[in-house]
Structure formats: C-alpha cells, structure tokens
N, C-alpha and C positions, 0 to 999 in steps of 0.2 A: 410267787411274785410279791416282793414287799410294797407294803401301801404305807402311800403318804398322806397326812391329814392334809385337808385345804386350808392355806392360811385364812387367817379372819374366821377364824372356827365358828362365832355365832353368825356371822353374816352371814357365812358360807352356807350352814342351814336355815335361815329364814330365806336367803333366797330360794335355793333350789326346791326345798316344802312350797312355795309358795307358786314357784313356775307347774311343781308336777301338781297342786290343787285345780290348775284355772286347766290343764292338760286335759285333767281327767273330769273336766266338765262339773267338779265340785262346787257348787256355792256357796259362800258366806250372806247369811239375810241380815242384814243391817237392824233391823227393827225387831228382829229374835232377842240380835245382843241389846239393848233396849230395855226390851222387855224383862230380858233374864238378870240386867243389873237392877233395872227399880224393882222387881220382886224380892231381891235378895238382901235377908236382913244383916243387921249387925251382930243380933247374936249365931245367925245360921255360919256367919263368917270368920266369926271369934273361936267359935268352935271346930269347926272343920281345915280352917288356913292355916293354925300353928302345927309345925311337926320339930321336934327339938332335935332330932337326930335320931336314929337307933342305939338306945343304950339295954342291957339287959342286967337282970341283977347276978351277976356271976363275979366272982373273982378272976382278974388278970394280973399276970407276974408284972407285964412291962406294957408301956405303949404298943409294943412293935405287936403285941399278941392278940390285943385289944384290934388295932386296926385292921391285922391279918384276920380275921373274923370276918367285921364288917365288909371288910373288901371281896372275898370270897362268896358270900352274902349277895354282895352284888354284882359279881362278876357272872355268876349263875343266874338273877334273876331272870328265869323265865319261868317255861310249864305251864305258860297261860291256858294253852290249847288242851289240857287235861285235866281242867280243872273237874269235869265229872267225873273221870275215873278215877280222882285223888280222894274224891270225899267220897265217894262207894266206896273204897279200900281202909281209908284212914280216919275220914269227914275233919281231913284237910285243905285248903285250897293249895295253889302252887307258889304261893309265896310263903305261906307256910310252911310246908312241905321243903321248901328251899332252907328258912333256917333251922326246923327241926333236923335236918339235916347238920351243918354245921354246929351246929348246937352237941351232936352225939360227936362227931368229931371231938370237942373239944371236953367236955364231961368224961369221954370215956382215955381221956391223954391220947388218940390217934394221933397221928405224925401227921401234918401239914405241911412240910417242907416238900421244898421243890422236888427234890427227890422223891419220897413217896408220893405226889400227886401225878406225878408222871408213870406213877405205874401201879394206880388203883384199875381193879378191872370192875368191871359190869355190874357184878352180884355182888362187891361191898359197896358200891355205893348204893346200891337197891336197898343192902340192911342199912345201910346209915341215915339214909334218907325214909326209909317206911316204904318201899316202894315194891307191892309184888311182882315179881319177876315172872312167874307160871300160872296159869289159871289151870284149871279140870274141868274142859269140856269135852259133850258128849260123844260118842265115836258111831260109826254106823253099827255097832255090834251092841245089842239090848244089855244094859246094866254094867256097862264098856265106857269110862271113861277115859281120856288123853290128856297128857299134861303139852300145854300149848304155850308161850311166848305172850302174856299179856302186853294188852292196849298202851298200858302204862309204861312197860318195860324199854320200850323204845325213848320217854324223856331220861330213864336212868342212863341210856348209851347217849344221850346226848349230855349229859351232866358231866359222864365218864368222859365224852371226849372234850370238853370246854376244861376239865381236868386236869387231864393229861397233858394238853398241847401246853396249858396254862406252867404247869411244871416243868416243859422241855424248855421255854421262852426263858424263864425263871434261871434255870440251869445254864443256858445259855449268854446273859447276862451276868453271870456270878453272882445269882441273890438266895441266903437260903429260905427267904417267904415270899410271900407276894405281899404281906406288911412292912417287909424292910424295904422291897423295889417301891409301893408307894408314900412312905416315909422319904426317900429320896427324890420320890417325882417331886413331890410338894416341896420341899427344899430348890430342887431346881427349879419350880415355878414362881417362886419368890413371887410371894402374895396373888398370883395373877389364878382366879378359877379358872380361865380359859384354857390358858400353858396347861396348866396340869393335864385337864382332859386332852389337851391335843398329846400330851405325855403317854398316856394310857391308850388312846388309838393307834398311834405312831408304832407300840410295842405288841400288843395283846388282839390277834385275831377277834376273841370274842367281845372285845372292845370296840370292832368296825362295824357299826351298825350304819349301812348306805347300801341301796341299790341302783343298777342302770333301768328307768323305765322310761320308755318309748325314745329309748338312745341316750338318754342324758342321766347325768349321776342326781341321784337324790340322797341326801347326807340327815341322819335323824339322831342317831348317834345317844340314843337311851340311856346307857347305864354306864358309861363316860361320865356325862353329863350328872347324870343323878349321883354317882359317889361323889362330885367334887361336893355336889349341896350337902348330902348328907354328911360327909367329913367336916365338914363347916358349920353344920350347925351340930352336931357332937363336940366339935373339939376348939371349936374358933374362938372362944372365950377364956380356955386355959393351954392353947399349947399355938403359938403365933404362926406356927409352918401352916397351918390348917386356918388362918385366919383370913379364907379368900377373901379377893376384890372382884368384883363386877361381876357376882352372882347377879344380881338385881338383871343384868342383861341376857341371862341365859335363857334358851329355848327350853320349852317344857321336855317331860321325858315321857316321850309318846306310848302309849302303850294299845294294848284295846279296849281299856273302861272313860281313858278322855275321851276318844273320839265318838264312844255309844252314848257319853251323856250328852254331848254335843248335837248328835243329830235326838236324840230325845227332844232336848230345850229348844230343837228349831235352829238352831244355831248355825247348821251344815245341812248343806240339802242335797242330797246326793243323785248322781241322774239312774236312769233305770236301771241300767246295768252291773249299779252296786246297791240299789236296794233289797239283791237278797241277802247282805253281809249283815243284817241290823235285822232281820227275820228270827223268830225262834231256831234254837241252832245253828245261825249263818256260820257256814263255812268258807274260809275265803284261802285263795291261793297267798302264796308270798306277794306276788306282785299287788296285788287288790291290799293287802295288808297296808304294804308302803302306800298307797294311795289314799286311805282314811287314816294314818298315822300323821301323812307331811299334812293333809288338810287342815287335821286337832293343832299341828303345830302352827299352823300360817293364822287360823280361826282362832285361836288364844292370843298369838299378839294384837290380833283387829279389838279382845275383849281389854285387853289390858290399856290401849292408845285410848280408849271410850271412857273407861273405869278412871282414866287420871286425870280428862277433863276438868279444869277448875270453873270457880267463879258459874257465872251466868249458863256457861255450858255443862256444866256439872249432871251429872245421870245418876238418878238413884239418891240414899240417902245413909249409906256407907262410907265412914271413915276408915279411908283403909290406913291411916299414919304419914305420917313425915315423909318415908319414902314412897309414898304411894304403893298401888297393884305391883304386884314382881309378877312374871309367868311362871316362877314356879310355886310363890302364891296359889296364884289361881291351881296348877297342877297339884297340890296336895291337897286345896278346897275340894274341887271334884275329884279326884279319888277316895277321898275321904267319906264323901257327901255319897259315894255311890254304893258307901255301907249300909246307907241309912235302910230301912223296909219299906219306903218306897221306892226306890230304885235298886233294890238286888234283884227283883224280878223281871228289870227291864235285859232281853236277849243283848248278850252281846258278840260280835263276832268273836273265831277264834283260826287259828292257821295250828298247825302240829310241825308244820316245816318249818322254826326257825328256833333260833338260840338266841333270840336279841331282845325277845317280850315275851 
C-alpha cells in the first residue's frame, strides 16, 4: 500500500502528537517549563543548542558522495533499543554503531549504489557495522558450548532490511544513490525544508515514521525531519539546494533521550500505566513508544511558545537571538545535554521493535 504524506507536514504533526499526548492521559506541568527555563543558563545553552551539521574529516570526490553518506547515516538512525548489547560488544552506542558503519563502507570503497544495497545480506552488514552476529552459549552437555543468533543480530537484519528495500526504491526510481535521489529532492523542493521531507516520506518506507493509536494516525516523522536540519546546517551556507526555509517551524525529532529528559525536568508527567517506561530498563511496546515520542513533541513546542515570550513576560534570562527558541534548538540542547554525567545515568526507555529511533 503506497502512503501519502499529510499535507501541512508540520501542522499535521503538532496536531496529531498533541491529540494522542492528552489521549494518553500525558500532562504537560506548566510551572516545570518555568522552572526548567529560569534554571537554564546562557552558557549551558551556548554549549549544548549549536550542532553545525555532521561533517567528518574524510575526503569526498563529489557532493553527490558527501550527501549519500550523510543520508544513509540517517536513513538507519536507529538501534536505540540495543544500546547495551552495542557497548558489551564494541562499547559503542547505536548511533555510533550506525556511522561506524557507514564509515567502513566508505573507507573500505564498498559499493553503495542502489544496486548493491538491495542485495547486502545479514553477515556483511554485521562486519561493516561491528556487530556480532553468534554468541557461544552453554548447552546442557558439561564443557558443551552452542553457537546461537545474538541479541544484537536481530538490529543488523533490521539495518539489512532498511537496506535492501532502500536500494529496490532507489532502482525503481532510476537513481544510482540515495545522494543523487536527495540532491534532486532538494532541488524539487526549492528552498521549502518541509517539501523536501514530505519528498522522502512520500518515497522511502523507512522515512514513514507514524502510527495508528487508539484508531487515529499519529505522524512523528524522526529522520525525515532531522536530515532536512541536518543537510541545512552542513550545507546551507555553501550549496543554495540545501539552503532550507522554515526549519525554524519544524517539530523536533522525537526519539527516546527527549522524552526521558523531559519527564526527568518535570516537564511530562506521565499517568500510571506508562510509568514503568522511565524505570530502570523500561521496556515499552511500539505503541507506548509513539506515546512518549508525540508527548516530547507537543511538550517542546508548549517550551519553545514560553521561551520566546518577550518584554515583561519574558521567563528566564537566556538570549536565545534574533530568531528566538527553534524546537529543533531545543532538540539538539537536550540530546546534547543528556551527554553530560549527570544525566547518562538517568533510565531511559527503549523498544527493539522499530526502525524509526
């Protein structure tokens, strides 16, 4: 079944986040957000809110090689839900783990075309990525070990199939990268960051980040979202395709380290039945995920509408610039922020069922 973006691609997610937050009995505390902007300094914000884009120090022949990287990069971001078993193995997390990955791709000359991505199997992308494929556990027979299918093994078949499908899509459209198909989105988007992402939803399954819960669509839409940012702030300064407009308007890109610092700060208060997802090792189904994902996003524009308050209503004593708070500001502050060593220790949920975070 082909899917169609909803038009009004940001509205369309601030509504629907914001219908399945009040659904699911999630609250926003007014006086958290409050609290959480007059605590927060200018240099905790100076430091943590700029992300320039992802650039690495490697040599690229062309734009088009450069981009197909990045985009790949982001086309896989996930693995969240493995992050223990990435650093037992490698004492990598899953977004590293993602571009050390692409990273060997491109170091070792692997073929990235649509063509060879559509027919990577299992066990290379487990070498390319670090990822063990077999553990040796014990068998009922004394001094009898079993080679078994590690815990891990299962995000390399999910990378394998966000791959695969990604290369047929590719093929099917006559592109031979996934840098040349978004080198032409952006083109087609003519300056709009919205277009473009509804670009990449519109085409790329593992671009449709949305669920049905309690009957109605909720639209989050992750890693759409986040390459247009990121291509824009890589590239917006020297190449005008990538010089979006009305990023400033975009929903954050929900994952599960916004939403954990959020009920952290007080900010989301969640009712019983999802307080064991914010417990040490919360485990949460898909659905329960969509549920603290759209909250982080409805909960981020309530901080951003606060934080741009001027004059006499003004909160806090942060200059956030000319254009004021952006939500995705705010989204690289706290992800950023939840590096620090007081909050790596804070649990945060994780799901293993999904390809979208």
């Amino acid at each position: 079944m082909t899917f169609t973006c909803p038009t009004n691609l940001y509205d369309s997610v601030y509504t629907t986040t914001k219908q399945c937050r009040e659904r699911s009995d999630i609250k926003i505390d007014q006086d958290s957000i409050v609290r959480f902007l007059d605590n927060l300094t200018q240099e905790s914000w100076d430091k943590h809110s700029v992300a320039n884009g992802m650039s690495f120090p490697l040599k690229f022949d062309s734009l088009e090689q450069e981009v197909n990287i990045l985009s790949l990069i982001d086309i896989l971001n996930t693995g969240h839900g493995f992050r223990k078993e990435l650093h037992e193995d490698s004492d990598r997390g899953a977004f590293e783990t993602i571009v050390f990955g692409i990273m060997s791709f491109h170091i070792s000359s692997s073929a990235t075309t649509a063509d060879a991505l559509s027919k990577l199997t299992g066990w290379e992308v487990g070498s390319h990525f670090g990822i063990t494929m077999q553990k040796d556990v014990p068998s009922e027979l004394a001094h009898v070990t079993i080679s078994k299918p590690s815990v891990a093994s299962k995000l390399a078949g999910q990378l394998q199939g966000v791959l695969n499908e990604t290369g047929r899509v590719l093929k099917e459209k006559k592109f031979e990268t996934l840098g040349a198909f978004v080198i032409d989105a952006a083109k087609k988007a003519n300056g709009s960051g919205e277009k473009f992402a509804e670009i990449l939803i519109n085409t790329f399954p593992a671009f449709q980040d949305y669920a049905e819960i309690d009957g109605e669509k909720v639209y989050v839409f992750k890693k759409a979202l986040l390459l247009s940012s990121s291509l824009e702030r890589r590239f917006g300064a020297t190449e005008p395709i990538f010089a979006f407009k009305g990023l400033e308007k975009s929903p954050i890109f929900a994952d599960n380290v916004i939403p954990t610092m959020m009920v952290h700060f007080g900010i989301l208060v969640l009712p019983e039945s999802l307080k064991h997802t914010v417990q040490e090792d919360g485990v949460t189904t898909v659905e329960e995920s969509y549920r603290l994902r759209a909250a982080a996003v409805d909960g981020c524009r309530e901080i951003v509408e606060k934080a741009n308050l001027k004059g006499t209503e003004k909160i806090g004593k942060v200059e956030f610039g000319e254009k004021g708070m952006s939500p995705c500001d705010l989204d690289v502050y706290l992800w950023r922020a939840a590096k620090e060593p007081q909050y790596r220790k804070i649990p945060r949920f994780h799901c293993k069922d999904t390809i979208f975070f």
